[in-house]
C-alpha positions, 0 to 999 in steps of 0.5 A: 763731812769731816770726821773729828780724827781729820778736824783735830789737827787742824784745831790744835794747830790753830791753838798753838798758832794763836799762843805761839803768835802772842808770845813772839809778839811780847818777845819781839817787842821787849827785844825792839824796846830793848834795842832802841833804849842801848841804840840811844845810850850809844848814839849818846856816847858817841856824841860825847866822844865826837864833841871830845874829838872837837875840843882835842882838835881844836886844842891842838890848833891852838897849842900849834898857835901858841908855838909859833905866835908871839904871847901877844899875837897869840892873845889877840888872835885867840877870841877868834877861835872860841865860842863857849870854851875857855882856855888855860895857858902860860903867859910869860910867868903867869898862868892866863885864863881866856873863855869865849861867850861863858863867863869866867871860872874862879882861879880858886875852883881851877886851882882845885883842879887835878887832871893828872897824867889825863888828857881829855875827859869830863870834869864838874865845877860846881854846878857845871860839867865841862869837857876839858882836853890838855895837852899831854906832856908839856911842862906848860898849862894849856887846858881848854874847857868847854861847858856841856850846855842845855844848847850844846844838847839841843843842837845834838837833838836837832842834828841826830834827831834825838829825843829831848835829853838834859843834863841832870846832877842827881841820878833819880830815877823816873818811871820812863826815862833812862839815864846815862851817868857823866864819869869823871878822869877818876871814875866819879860820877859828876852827873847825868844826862836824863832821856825819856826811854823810847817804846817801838817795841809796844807800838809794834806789838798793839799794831801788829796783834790784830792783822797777824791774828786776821792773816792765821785765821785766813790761812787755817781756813785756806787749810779746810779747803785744802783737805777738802780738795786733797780727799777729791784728788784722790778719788781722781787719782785711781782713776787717772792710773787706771786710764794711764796704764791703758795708754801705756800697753797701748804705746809701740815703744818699750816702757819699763822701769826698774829698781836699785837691784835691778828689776822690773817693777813696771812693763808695757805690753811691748816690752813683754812682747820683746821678752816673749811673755806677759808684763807680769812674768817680767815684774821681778825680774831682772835682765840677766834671768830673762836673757841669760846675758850677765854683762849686759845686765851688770852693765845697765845696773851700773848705769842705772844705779849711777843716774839714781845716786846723781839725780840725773837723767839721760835723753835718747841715748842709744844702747844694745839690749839682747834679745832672747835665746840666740837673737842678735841684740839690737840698738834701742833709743832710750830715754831714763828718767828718775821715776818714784813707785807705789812705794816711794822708793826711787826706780828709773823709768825707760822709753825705748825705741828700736831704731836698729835700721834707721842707724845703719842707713844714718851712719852711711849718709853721715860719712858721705855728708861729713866727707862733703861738709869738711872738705876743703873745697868749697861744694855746691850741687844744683839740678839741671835747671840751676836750682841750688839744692846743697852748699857745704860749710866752706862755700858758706864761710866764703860767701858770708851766707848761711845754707838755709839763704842758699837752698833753692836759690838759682845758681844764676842768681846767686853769680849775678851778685858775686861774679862779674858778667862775663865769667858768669856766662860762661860757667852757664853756657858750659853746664847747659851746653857742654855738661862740663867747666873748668876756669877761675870765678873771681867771687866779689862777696862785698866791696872790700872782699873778694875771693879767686877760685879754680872752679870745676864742674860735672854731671852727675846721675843719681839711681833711678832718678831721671834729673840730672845734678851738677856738682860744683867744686871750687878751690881757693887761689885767692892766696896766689893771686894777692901775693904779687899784689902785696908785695908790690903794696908792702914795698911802695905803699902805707900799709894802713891808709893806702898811701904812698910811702916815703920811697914812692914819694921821694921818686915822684917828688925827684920827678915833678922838680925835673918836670917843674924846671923843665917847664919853669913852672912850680911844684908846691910840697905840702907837710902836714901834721896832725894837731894833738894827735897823741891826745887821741891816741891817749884817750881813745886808744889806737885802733881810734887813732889808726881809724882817724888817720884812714879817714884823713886819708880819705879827705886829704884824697878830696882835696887834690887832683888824681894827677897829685900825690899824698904820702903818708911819711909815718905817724900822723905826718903826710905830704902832699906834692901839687904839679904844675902851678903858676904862683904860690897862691895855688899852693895856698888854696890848697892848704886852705882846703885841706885845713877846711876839709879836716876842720869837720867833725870825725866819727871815732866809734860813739865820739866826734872829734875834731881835728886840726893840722899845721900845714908847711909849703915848700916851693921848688924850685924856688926853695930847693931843687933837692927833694931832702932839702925840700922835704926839710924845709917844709918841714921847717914851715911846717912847726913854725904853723904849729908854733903860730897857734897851729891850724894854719899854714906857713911858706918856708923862708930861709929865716926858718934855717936861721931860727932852727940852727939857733934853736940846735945851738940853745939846745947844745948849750942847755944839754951842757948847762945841765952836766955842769948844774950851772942853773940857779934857783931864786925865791919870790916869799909867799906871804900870810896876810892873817898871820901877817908872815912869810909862810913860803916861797916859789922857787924859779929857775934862772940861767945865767949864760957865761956869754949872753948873761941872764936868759928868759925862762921863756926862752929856754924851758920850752925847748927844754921842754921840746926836747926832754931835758926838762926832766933833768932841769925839774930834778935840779930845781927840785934837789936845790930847792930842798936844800935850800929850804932846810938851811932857810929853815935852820936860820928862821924862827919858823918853819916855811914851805917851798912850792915848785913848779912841775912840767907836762913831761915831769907828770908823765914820769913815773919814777916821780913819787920815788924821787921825791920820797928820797929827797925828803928823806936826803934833805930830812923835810917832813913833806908838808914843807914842800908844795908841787904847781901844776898848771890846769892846762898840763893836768887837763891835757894828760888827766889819765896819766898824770891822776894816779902819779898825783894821787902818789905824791899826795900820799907821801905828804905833799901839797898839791897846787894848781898854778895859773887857775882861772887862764885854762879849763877852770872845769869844776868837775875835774877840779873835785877829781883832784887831790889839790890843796891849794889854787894860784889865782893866775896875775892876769887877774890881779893886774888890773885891779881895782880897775877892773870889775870883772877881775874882782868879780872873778878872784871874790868867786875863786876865794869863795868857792875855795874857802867851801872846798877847803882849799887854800888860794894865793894871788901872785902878782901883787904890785901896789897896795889897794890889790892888796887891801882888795885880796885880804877883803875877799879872803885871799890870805896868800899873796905874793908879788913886787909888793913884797919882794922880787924874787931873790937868791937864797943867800937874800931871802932871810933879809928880805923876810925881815923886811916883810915883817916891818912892811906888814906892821905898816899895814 
């Protein structure tokens, strides 16, 4: 039975349980009513500030509109743009009022009207509340009004979930509902919007009263049986002490604890025993006055207060305790632990174990271990009948094993995997027979590891034991004999693949033309690059990369005889020379085998990739008796492969010498075309079929050489490419086209943009964003008038690289487009990755229109997957009048080609645009 002194507790802490549960639950659900009714209020102020967001931003739309149309192309344009609202502007001298879906508003109440210096707000006519938005600053009316509907609230209901509000004139106030007064731009008050008031927090409290009483009642109840059991715990309490102090004075280690001052509070028979008396003459006392030794005892008192200050606690700690009278101290392992008295003050209790001998024996085995164990010879010891009975570390990073795999191994078994036979037996016959060895092991770990060592081998007889062991001592001279052998490597071998090198090459090739002309057969020198090889590089790094070209190397290995040579020259460029052939079709059955053999996939860590290569062959000697001349020409046929579309092979011609001196020779005279800015840039207009204007124009380079007139860009961008000037041109083109744009600009009744192409190495230039920021800031654009194409092909084959510079630009202001989309990846999920403004529907599609379904279908899926992108699309290419027509029906409101306009130098863009603008009235 419980007594009520041990009841009471339990019955006023249910009482004030109960109370204070009530009481938390009303205030919870005021505070939740409250909460919900202020979240309401603001969502719908946050509703009248994002539709006031919208009217501002259509506004400006049309302000923009109004700025640039004509009065009467404006007018016609208008209804387009409004719904329910209506719009306040000056046409020519009168004021014009235009209003979508609402019906008009009476001039005499507009005129009423006076927005002041405001821009935006609410304002009431009549009976209806009207969000208007003017803008601010012009001498010009232009007011737009749009009227808060019961729709307009509807649809905020539906979309933000709501409860269901109205718009209400009078502020009377209805037992559970709110209201949110409308202010006008003087702070007047025009009308409300009226909401039923939400309740969660009454919810909350009549569902929640009934199952937080149930869970207190249980948990009081827990408690009673918690009491109950606590009395029981106590009573086994005393005797689990009882029994525990047994077990202590029983135990052959010291167990003793000690306060903050260092006396004993507890002590075990041993411990008195060690002392020379009883536990209970050590209980109060401290070491000093049992030993007579001040500083062992302010010693462990600094310890021991240490630990009780840290919360810490130590484990088999070695330590000096003095004995009695003149005894010598001796070495104790202990234990200190964090310990709490009788009293509840924090002691430390210590396990102590007398380990004195065991550590002296212990320090002489350890300085022979350790000697053994940081030697720098490899050491092994086994018994007369070869079983391995100890390895030290250096023997085991050798080997690659770990000590516990070679203990009780067999000496002879642990050769056989590791030393080749006839080493191995006569380290055996030398122990058994001789009790004695000396000679070198060659130590084959793997099959691409392998280690020298001068081994020694002697008997050795332990005390008072009849076995015999051997000690096995090896030094390491694997050093030695691989020096020889690297320096040959070095000097006539590719370091990473194995290959021959360019040297060893060069001499084997001088040989097989000897042998060739001597025989009067054919020597076929085969150049190999590798397709794409800096992609990979690129992408997966070049440790992928060094790996790739190791397993080419291996493959190109399948493809020849042993008699062959393959050299790697360097980078991912390789020759192989083929002895002793009768025509040339050998030569090209063996291109064919490599192009097939390096058309398999390759592993490159958790990526297959596949890699292709442009083979050249050369034929001495026939095609030269000099092996730099048929190292050239190979590699001349070799980039006419890759400009054959690569993967395949070609035989040199002599026409290749021809085409490469032409080739310098273009090179030379675009170097200086470029000191002397003899490059031109003509426009072709890009044309708005809504607006029915030119909003644009592409800008294309144009050479015209003083000898050979007009030269094709096809002709010379790839070589500028090719060759890195492109860089140079692109910033020319760049410069000139700003220029031009600003004077366009000045002489037009519009502003117009200019979009200019960018090439791969352009991309690639850091400095990019900078050049363009000063070009801006020379020529005094604003950025969005000048527009940058990319190609997909360019921006899909340097994604990593060209992402951030892109980014870069696109925070200066400049659009960005995607030149000839639709020929390349077309990959949707790299298209959301970029920051593109616009996509140019390639003319290859545009062409054949509206003769071919499948380009219709195409250009209708482009226009409609970028009007849901917000992107912008312009075909190019546009020659005849039903493409057009087909364009402006699929939504393709950017356009340009012969239709319009050829391109032109800027000193004709201005009449040309002229004529655009007569040509569209036509339409």
């Amino acid at each position: 039975m419980f007594s009520f002194r041990v009841f009471a507790p339990f019955i006023f802490l249910a009482g004030a349980s109960v109370i204070a549960l009530v009481f938390a639950l009303i205030l919870l659900g005021n505070h939740s009513d409250l909460r919900a009714q202020e979240s309401l209020k603001q969502e719908l102020r946050y509703r009248l500030q994002d539709h006031l967001g919208d009217i501002q931003r259509l506004a400006e739309q049309l302000r923009v509109l109004h700025e640039q149309l004509t009065p009467q192309r404006f007018t016609e344009l208008l209804p387009l743009h409004l719904d329910d609202q209506c719009l306040l502007f000056q046409k020519g001298e009168q004021q014009e009022q235009l209003c979508g879906n609402s019906p008009p508003i009476r001039p005499s109440l507009l005129a009423e009207l006076d927005f002041g210096d405001l821009s935006q707000g609410l304002v009431r006519i009549e009976d209806q509340v009207y969000f208007f938005y003017s803008s601010a600053g012009s001498d010009q009316p232009f007011v737009l009004l749009d009227p808060l509907t019961a729709p307009l609230l509807a649809s905020w209901q539906s979309s933000h979930q709501l409860p269901r509000v109205s718009l209400s004139l009078k502020g009377v106030v209805v037992s559970g509902q709110g209201l949110l007064p409308l202010t006008g731009p003087q702070g007047k008050t025009l009308a409300y919007l009226r909401y039923p008031l939400p309740r969660p927090g009454q919810e909350l409290v009549r569902t929640a009263m009934v199952p937080a009483l149930l869970v207190l009642l249980f948990l009081l109840n827990l408690g009673f049986f918690a009491a109950y059991q606590l009395s029981k715990l106590m009573r086994g309490r005393e005797r689990s002490e009882k029994r525990l102090r047994q077990v202590i004075d029983l135990a052959p280690q010291m167990i003793y604890a000690r306060d903050n001052e260092g006396r004993f509070v507890l002590a075990n028979q041993a411990t008195a025993r060690f002392f020379h008396g009883e536990p209970s003459d050590l209980i109060g006392s401290n070491l000093a006055e049992l030993t007579g030794d001040n500083q062992a005892f302010e010693q462990q008192l600094r310890q021991e207060r240490a630990l009780l200050s840290s919360g810490e606690n130590l484990f088999m700690q070695e330590e000096e305790i003095p004995g009695m009278g003149e005894e010598a101290p001796r070495t104790w392992e202990t234990s200190k632990l964090h310990f709490t008295d009788v009293d509840g003050k924090s002691v430390i209790l210590s396990i102590s174990q007398d380990v004195s001998t065991q550590r002296e024996q212990q320090q002489q085995l350890q300085l022979l271990s350790s000697a053994l164990e940081h030697s720098g010879s490899a050491i092994l010891i086994c018994n007369s009948q070869g079983q391995i009975r100890y390895t030290n570390t250096r023997l085991c990073q050798l080997l690659g094993r770990q000590q516990e795999e070679l203990q009780d191994q067999q000496l002879e078994d642990l050769l056989k995997g590791n030393v080749r036979r006839s080493q191995r037996h006569q380290l055996l016959r030398g122990m058994r027979e001789l009790g004695h060895w000396r000679g070198e092991l060659q130590f084959q770990v793997t099959v691409q590891q392998h280690y020298w060592m001068m081994v020694s081998m002697s008997p050795v007889q332990l005390a008072k034991q009849e076995e015999a062991f051997f000690v096995l001592v090896a030094e390491d001279i694997t050093a030695l004999k691989q020096t020889h052998q690297k320096m040959e490597q070095l000097a006539l071998y590719d370091t990473l693949t194995g290959l021959e090198n360019r040297r060893l090459f060069k001499q084997r090739l001088h040989k097989a033309i000897k042998l060739a002309k001597r025989q009067q057969s054919l020597a076929a020198l085969l150049y190999l690059d590798l397709d794409h090889f800096k992609r990979i590089n690129d992408t997966l790094g070049h440790d992928s990369g060094d790996q790739l070209l190791i397993t080419v190397a291996e493959r190109l290995r399948t493809c020849v005889r042993e008699s062959d040579s393959i050299a790697r020259l360097g980078g991912d460029e390789f020759t192989l020379l083929v002895h002793d052939l009768h025509h040339a079709d050998a030569a090209a059955a063996v291109a064919r085998k490599i192009i097939e053999q390096l058309s398999h996939p390759i592993i490159l860590g958790n990526k297959s990739v596949i890699v292709t290569t442009s083979v050249g062959i050369a034929l001495a000697p026939e095609d030269s008796t000099s092996p730099t001349e048929l190292l050239k020409n190979a590699d001349l046929a070799m980039y006419r492969a890759k400009s054959q579309g690569r993967n395949n092979y070609q035989f040199f011609s002599h026409e290749m010498n021809d085409q490469a001196s032409r080739l310098l020779e273009v090179e030379t005279e675009l170097r200086t075309a470029l000191a002397e800015r003899s490059f031109e840039v003509y426009y072709q207009p890009q044309v708005n079929l809504p607006l029915g204007t030119v909003v644009g124009f592409e800008a294309l380079v144009r050479w015209h050489h003083p000898k050979r007139g007009l030269i094709s860009p096809a002709e010379f961008i790839p070589i500028a490419e090719e060759t890195g000037l492109i860089v140079e041109l692109g910033h020319q083109v760049l410069e000139q086209a700003c220029r031009d744009l600003a004077w366009l600009n000045e002489r037009l009744d519009y502003r117009c943009y200019v979009a200019v192409n960018l090439s791969p190495r352009q991309l690639k230039d850091k400095s990019l964003p900078q050049h363009l920021d000063a070009l801006l800031s020379d020529y005094n654009l604003p950025p969005q008038y000048l527009e940058l194409e990319i190609t997909e092909s360019t921006l899909m084959d340097q994604m990593d690289l060209s992402l951030p510079i892109l980014h870069q630009i696109e925070d200066l202001g400049i659009s960005l487009s995607i030149d000839d989309f639709g020929t390349g990846y077309s990959s949707l999920s790299y298209l959301k990755q970029l920051p593109v403004h616009s996509l140019k529907i390639d003319r290859s599609f545009v062409q054949d229109i509206p003769g071919d379904k499948d380009d219709m279908a195409i250009i209708s899926a482009v226009s409609a997957m970028a009007s849901k992108l917000n992107l912008e699309v312009v075909a190019e290419g546009v020659e005849e009048r039903k493409q057009l027509a087909f364009l402006r029906e699929s939504n393709c409101h950017l356009v340009q080609g012969y239709y319009f306009s050829r391109p032109l130098p800027r000193d004709e863009v201005l009449a040309a645009c002229d004529k655009i603008a007569l040509q569209l009235k036509e339409l």
